[in-house]
Phi, psi and omega in degrees: 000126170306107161268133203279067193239156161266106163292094178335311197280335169300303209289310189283323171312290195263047190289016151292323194273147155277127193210136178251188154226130165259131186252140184210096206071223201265343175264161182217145178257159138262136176252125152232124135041241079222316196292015197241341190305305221271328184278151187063024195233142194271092180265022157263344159291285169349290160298301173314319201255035147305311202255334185272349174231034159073014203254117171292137180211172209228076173286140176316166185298127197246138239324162186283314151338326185256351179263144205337295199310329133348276213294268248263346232234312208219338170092343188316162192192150171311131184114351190277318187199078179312285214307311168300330200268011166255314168313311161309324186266009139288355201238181181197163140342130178210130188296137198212124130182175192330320177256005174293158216253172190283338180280300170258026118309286197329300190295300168311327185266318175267356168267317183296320186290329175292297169316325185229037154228000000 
C-alpha cells in the first residue's frame, strides 16, 4: 500500500510544481506533477538542462488517442482532446521509482528548481 505525503521541503524547492512523496515499503519516490511544472516554461529548455547535469527525463506518454494503434484502429487524430493533447505537451519524466535514494531526490528537486528559474 502506497502512502501519500506532501514533503515541505520539496514543495518549497520547485515552489511552481505541485510535489508528493510516494512512500512504498521502506522506499520513497517523488513525484511532481509535471502538467503543473511545466506551464509557461520551455519545456525543451527544461529537459536539455536535465539532461546536461545527468538527470534522466522524458517527454511523458503522450495522449492514448494519438498512438498508432488508435490513429489506425479508430481513425483518431489531433484536435479530438485539445486539452490532454496541451497538457501532454507540457509534461515529462523525471526519475521515480522506490529505491532512488534521498541524496539523489534532493539533487533531481535543485537541478530542476535551477532549471526553471
Amino acid at each position: 500500500m502506497a502512502e501519500v505525503a506532501a514533503p515541505d521541503e520539496i514543495v518549497a524547492a520547485v515552489d511552481n510544481a505541485v510535489a508528493v512523496a510516494v512512500r512504498v515499503g521502506v522506499g520513497l519516490a517523488v513525484v511532481l506533477l509535471p502538467d503543473c511544472v511545466i506551464v509557461g516554461i520551455d519545456r525543451a529548455a527544461v529537459m536539455d538542462a536535465l539532461r546536461r547535469e545527468g538527470i534522466g527525463t522524458a517527454e511523458y506518454v503522450p495522449c492514448i488517442h494519438l498512438q498508432p494503434y488508435m490513429r489506425e484502429r479508430y481513425g483518431f487524430g489531433e484536435g479530438m482532446c485539445p486539452v490532454a493533447e496541451e497538457t501532454a505537451s507540457r509534461t515529462m519524466a523525471l526519475p521515480f521509482f522506490t529505491q532512488i535514494e534521498p541524496e539523489d531526490q534532493a539533487r533531481v528537486v535543485e537541478v530542476l528548481a535551477a532549471a526553471l528559474t
